[in-house]
C-alpha positions, 0 to 999 in steps of 0.5 A: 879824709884824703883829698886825691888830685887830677894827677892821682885820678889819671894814674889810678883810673885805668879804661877797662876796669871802669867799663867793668864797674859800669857794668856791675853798679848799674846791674846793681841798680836794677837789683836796688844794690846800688842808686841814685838822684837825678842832677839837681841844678841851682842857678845863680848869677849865671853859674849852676851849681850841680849836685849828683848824689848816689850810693853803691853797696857793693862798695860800701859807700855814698856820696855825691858829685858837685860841680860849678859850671858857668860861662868861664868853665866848669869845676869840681869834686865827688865827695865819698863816705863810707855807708859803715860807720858814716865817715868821709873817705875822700875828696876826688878832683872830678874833671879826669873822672868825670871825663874817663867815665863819659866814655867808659859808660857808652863803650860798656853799653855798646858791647853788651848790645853789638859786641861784634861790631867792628866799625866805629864812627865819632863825630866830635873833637873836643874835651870828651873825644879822647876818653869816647875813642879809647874807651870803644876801643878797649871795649869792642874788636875795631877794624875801621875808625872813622872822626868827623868834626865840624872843624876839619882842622881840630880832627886831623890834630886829633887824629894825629895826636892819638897816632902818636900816643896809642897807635889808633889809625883814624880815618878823618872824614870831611863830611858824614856822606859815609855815615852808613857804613859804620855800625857804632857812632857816637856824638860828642859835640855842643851843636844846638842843631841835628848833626844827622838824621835817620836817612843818614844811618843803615840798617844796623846801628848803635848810636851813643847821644854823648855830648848834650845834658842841657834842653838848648842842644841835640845831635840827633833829628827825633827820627833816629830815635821813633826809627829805633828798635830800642831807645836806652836813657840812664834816668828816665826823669832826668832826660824828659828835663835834659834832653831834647831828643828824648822830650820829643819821643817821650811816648814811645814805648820802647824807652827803656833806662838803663839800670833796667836793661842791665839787669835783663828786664828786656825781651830777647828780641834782637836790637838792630837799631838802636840809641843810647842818650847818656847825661851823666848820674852821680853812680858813675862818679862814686864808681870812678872814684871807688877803683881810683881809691881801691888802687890807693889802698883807700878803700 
């Protein structure tokens, strides 16, 4: 078994092809391809251990990620075996992974529900920001990038830093007075309290919840949600545990997860407004973890 560190994952996991695979593997799912469990958390002293396990037949493989999260940080791994013969392949160092993968699987949804958009808001500067910033970039055509965080300071780094390092121009915004205009917007933060309301978007939105897998927080009052054309979860069951906002509106009927949405069991109406509440499943780790093995000649 190969055990790949932090520094063969960012080598090996380029943005645009992990946007495909999070295509592919959750088409697949619709199709029982390809499946998962919802997080598991066992609580400790403290401390959560977290388990997320799935398989993709695609790739021929199984596994899980776990993680141990608690009041000093968090680390972890995703374990893979190989379905065929029952081995284990590898042990992928996760906190890379899992981040690219936090921003590849909004930007992939977001172009197959908008892919016209230009405008693009993200609201959060911390350790999730980068990937959300780079991934919607690579997927959609932007003209107008906007950043706001709640600490003025840390966003004007950020927006420097990425000049720097892409060549992405972003506008830093004091405040969300501007919110309107931008037709994607993702919130990356910790805020236990809504960043933004209904009143605050136009009338063409798509709205990527990132930041929050724990009942304690929210970004989003519940009207962005009942004023939506469309409401898409990765796992239902799982949000009802993990997310606020979805627990608010849980009898809505336009809720939809998203392995169904990709493999086409939805209307053809079209979606001006609507959400994407995203926690994170073990699927998306064992995706990552195929194309970091595949360009390791591993798997």
């Amino acid at each position: 078994m190969r055990y790949i560190t932090e520094e063969e994952v960012e080598k090996n996991l380029p943005m645009d092809k992990l946007i495909q695979a999070m295509k592919e593997v959750f088409s697949d799912a619709g199709l029982n391809r390809a499946g998962y469990l919802p997080r598991e958390r066992l609580i400790f002293d403290g401390n959560a251990l977290n388990t997320m396990p799935a398989y993709i037949s695609r790739y021929g493989i199984t596994g899980l990620k776990a993680y141990l999260g608690g009041k000093n940080g968090f680390n972890g791994v995703v374990l893979i075996f190989d379905i065929s013969n029952y081995e284990p392949i590898a042990c992928i160092e996760a906190r890379i992974l899992g981040q690219r993968r936090t921003g590849a699987l909004p930007a992939m949804l977001t172009k197959e529900l908008h892919s016209g958009a230009d405008s693009f808001l993200l609201i959060g500067a911390g350790f999730q920001a980068e990937t959300q910033m780079s991934a919607m970039c690579t997927a959609l055509d932007l003209t107008e990038i906007g950043l706001f965080s709640r600490t003025f300071d840390r966003a004007i780094e950020f927006a420097e830093r990425l000049k720097k390092s892409s060549g992405i121009n972003i506008k830093v915004l004091e405040s969300l007075d501007a919110m309107k205009k931008y037709e994607v917007i993702s919130a990356a933060t910790t805020s236990s309290s809504p960043i933004f309301s209904r009143k605050d978007l136009g009338e063409l939105y798509h709205v990527n919840l990132v930041g929050s897998n724990m009942r304690n927080r929210r970004e989003a009052a519940g009207d962005v949600l009942a004023g939506s054309d469309l409401i898409i979860v990765e796992d239902y069951d799982e949000a009802l545990k993990e997310s606020t906002e979805i627990y608010e509106v849980k009898d809505l009927p336009n809720i939809v997860n998203l392995k169904d949405f990709m493999a086409g069991k939805r209307g053809t109406k079209r979606v001006e407004k609507s959400v994407f509440k995203t926690m994170g499943l073990g699927i998306e780790d064992l995706a990552a973890a195929h194309i970091v093995m595949k360009s390791m000649g591993i798997k």
